[in-house]
N, C-alpha and C positions, 0 to 999 in steps of 0.2 A: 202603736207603730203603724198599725194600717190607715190611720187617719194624717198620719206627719207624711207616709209615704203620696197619700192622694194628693195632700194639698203643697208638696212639692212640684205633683207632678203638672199639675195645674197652672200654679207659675211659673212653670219652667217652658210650656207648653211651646211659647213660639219664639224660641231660642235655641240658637244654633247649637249650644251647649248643654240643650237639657237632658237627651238621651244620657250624654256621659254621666254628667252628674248623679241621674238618676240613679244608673246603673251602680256607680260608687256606694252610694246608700244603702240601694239592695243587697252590693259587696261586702259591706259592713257590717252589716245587721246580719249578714248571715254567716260571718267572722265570727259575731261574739256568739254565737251557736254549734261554734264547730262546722257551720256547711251543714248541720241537720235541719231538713225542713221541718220535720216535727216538730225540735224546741222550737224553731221560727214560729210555727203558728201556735203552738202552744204559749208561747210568753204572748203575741197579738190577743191570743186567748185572755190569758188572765188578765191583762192591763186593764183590758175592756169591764172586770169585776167589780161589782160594788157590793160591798156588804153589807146585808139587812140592817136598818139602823138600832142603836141596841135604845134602852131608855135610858141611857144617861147624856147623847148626844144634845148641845145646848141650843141645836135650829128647831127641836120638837116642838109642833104647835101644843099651846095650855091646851088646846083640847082634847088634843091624844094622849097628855099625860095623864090628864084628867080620867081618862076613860081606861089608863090602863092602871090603876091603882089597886091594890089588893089582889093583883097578881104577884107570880113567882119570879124568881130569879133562878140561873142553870148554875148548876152545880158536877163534879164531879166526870169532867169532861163531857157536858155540855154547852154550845154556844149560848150565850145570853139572849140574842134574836128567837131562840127556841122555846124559850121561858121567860115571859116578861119579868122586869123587876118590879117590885113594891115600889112603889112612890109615896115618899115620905117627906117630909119638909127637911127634916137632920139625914139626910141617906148616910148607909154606911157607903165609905168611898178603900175600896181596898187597893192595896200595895198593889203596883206594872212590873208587868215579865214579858217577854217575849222568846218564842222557838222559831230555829229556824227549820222549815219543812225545802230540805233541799233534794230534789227532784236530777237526775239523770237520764240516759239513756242505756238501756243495758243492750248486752252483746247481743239478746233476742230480739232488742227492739222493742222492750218495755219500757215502759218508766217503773223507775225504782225510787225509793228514799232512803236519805242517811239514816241509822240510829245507831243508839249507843244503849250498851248497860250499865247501867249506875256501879261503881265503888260500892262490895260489900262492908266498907270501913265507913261509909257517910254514916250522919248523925237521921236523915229522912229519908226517904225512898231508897233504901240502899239494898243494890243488885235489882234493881228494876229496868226496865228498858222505857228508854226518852228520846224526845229529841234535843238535838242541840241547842242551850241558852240556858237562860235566868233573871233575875232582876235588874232591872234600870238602876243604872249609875247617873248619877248627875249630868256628868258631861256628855254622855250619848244624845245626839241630834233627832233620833229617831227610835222608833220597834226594828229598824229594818239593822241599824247600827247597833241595839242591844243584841240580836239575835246574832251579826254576823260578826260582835267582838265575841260573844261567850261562843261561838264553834270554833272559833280561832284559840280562845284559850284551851275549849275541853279537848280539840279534837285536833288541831292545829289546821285548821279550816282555813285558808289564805282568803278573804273577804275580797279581793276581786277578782277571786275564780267565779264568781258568783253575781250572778243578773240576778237581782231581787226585781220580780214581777208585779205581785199584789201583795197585800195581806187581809188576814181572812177576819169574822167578825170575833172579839174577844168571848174567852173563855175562862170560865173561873175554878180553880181547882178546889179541894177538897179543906183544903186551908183558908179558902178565898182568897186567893190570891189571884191576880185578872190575870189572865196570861191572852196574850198578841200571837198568832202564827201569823209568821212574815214566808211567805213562799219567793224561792229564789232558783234557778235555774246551774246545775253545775255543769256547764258544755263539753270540759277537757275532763274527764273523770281520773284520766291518767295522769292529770298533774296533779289531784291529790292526792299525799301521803299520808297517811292518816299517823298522828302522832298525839295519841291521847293523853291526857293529865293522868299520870299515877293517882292520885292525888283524887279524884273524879270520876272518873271513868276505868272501867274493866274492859271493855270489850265495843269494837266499833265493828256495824255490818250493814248489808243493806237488805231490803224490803220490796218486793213489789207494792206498787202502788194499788192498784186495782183489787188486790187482796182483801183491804177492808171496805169493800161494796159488795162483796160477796159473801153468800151465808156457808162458807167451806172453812173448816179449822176453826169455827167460830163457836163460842159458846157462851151465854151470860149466865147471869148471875141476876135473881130479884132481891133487890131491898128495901125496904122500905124508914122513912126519917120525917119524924112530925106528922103522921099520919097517912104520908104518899108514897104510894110506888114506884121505885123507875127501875130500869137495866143496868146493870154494869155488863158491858163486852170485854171479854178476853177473847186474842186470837194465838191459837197455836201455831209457830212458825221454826224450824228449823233449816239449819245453812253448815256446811262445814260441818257436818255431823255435832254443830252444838243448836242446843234446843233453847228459844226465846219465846216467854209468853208476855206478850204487848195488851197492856190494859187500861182503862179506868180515864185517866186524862187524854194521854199521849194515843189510846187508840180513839177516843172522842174527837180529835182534833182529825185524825186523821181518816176517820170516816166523812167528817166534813171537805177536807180536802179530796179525795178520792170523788165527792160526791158532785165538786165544783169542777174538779179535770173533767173527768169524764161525764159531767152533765149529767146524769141519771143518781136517782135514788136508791140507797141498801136495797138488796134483795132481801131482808131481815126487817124486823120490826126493832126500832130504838128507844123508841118508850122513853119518850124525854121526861125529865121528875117534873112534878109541881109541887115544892111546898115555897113558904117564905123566908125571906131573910132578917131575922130581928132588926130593930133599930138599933140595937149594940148587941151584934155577935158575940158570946161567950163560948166556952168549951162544948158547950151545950147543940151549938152550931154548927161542931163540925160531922160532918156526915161520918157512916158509918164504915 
């Protein structure tokens, strides 16, 4: 945004019209914000993101595949940039998902995140707390379009409430399944109503953001799978006098996020795992 706005302002420079127009732009952009300057610079913020590249991206020099071979791959709500993957001639290539990490402003002037509790009636994760989304359908154009069709179904999430800014580096959960956090901006908080799928969802609330950079409410858990250590984090959170504890994937994703807003690093230690991922995952594969 802050590069489209320079280089308007540049050619507009010696025209009688370009104040105005300027100004229009800067109207605009600060339209789809609500008038908050924070989301404004917040979404300049994230645009500006690249995500570490993972090892399956197909511009990687043979040499750096080369060299990162007989490394790990992340698991269990860790980024893949965090844990190299094995490099194998047949790699395994798992199933896309994508979550939306939709991001507000609260009435303190925090950012906050959506989440939901899982359906105690699901067949997986049921009564757990996540974020919005799930697996790519055919026809989605995008991670940002999987994430903001399944908030609209789980949650009745209107998908152009919603500035989608970046998205952050894939992560693979505990099934290996790759999952996408698409980060999206929700400006009018009050135009959504939250209208969850029976069916999916139990419970919609929201989160500080900043909460999972911090070592407060927080507690892991060591495991270890194929001989390596890592963390699992849970955080304790309570709202409305109901009690959510947020773990495993969806707080993995969101420690990274939290860690990409506010630029700085957990106050905790994350102890990313290292082990590998067979050339054909079996039951055997799946963490514990």
């Amino acid at each position: 945004m802050l590069s489209i706005l320079r280089r308007v302002s540049l050619s507009m420079a010696s025209t009688p019209s370009s104040s105005n127009s300027l100004s229009k732009l800067i109207t605009d952009s600060n339209n789809c914000f609500g008038g908050s300057r924070r989301l404004l610079n917040l979404a300049q913020q994230l645009r500006l993101y690249k995500p570490p590249p993972t090892f399956d991206d197909t511009d990687v020099e043979e040499q750096k595949i080369e060299e990162s071979a007989g490394k790990v791959v992340s698991q269990v709500g860790f980024a893949e940039s965090a844990t190299p993957i094995a490099h194998q001639s047949e790699r395994f290539r798992p199933k896309r998902a994508a979550v939306l990490i939709c991001l507000f402003e609260g009435d303190d002037g925090d950012l906050r995140v959506i989440l939901t509790k899982r359906s105690s009636g699901l067949s997986t994760h049921s009564g757990e707390v996540s974020l919005p989304g799930g697996k790519t359908d055919e026809g989605d154009a995008d991670d940002a379009e999987t994430a903001t069709r399944e908030a609209k179904e789980e949650i009745g999430l209107d998908p152009s409430l919603v500035n989608v800014v970046t998205i952050l580096e894939p992560f693979l959960s505990k099934h290996l399944l790759r999952v996408i956090p698409v980060i999206g901006i929700l400006s009018d908080k009050k135009a959504f109503k939250p209208a969850p799928s029976a069916a999916e969802v139990e419970a919609v609330f929201d989160a500080p953001l900043e909460m999972f950079i911090k070592d407060e409410n927080r507690r892991a858990e060591e495991r270890e799978w194929m001989g390596d250590k890592y963390l699992i984090h849970y955080f304790d959170y309570e709202m409305n006098n109901k009690k959510y504890v947020i773990w495993g994937l969806t707080a993995g994703i969101l420690i990274r996020a939290a860690s990409v807003v506010y630029k700085t690093s957990p106050a905790f230690l994350e102890q990313n795992p290292k082990f590998k991922v067979p050339r054909v995952p079996d039951k055997n594969t799946i963490t514990p």
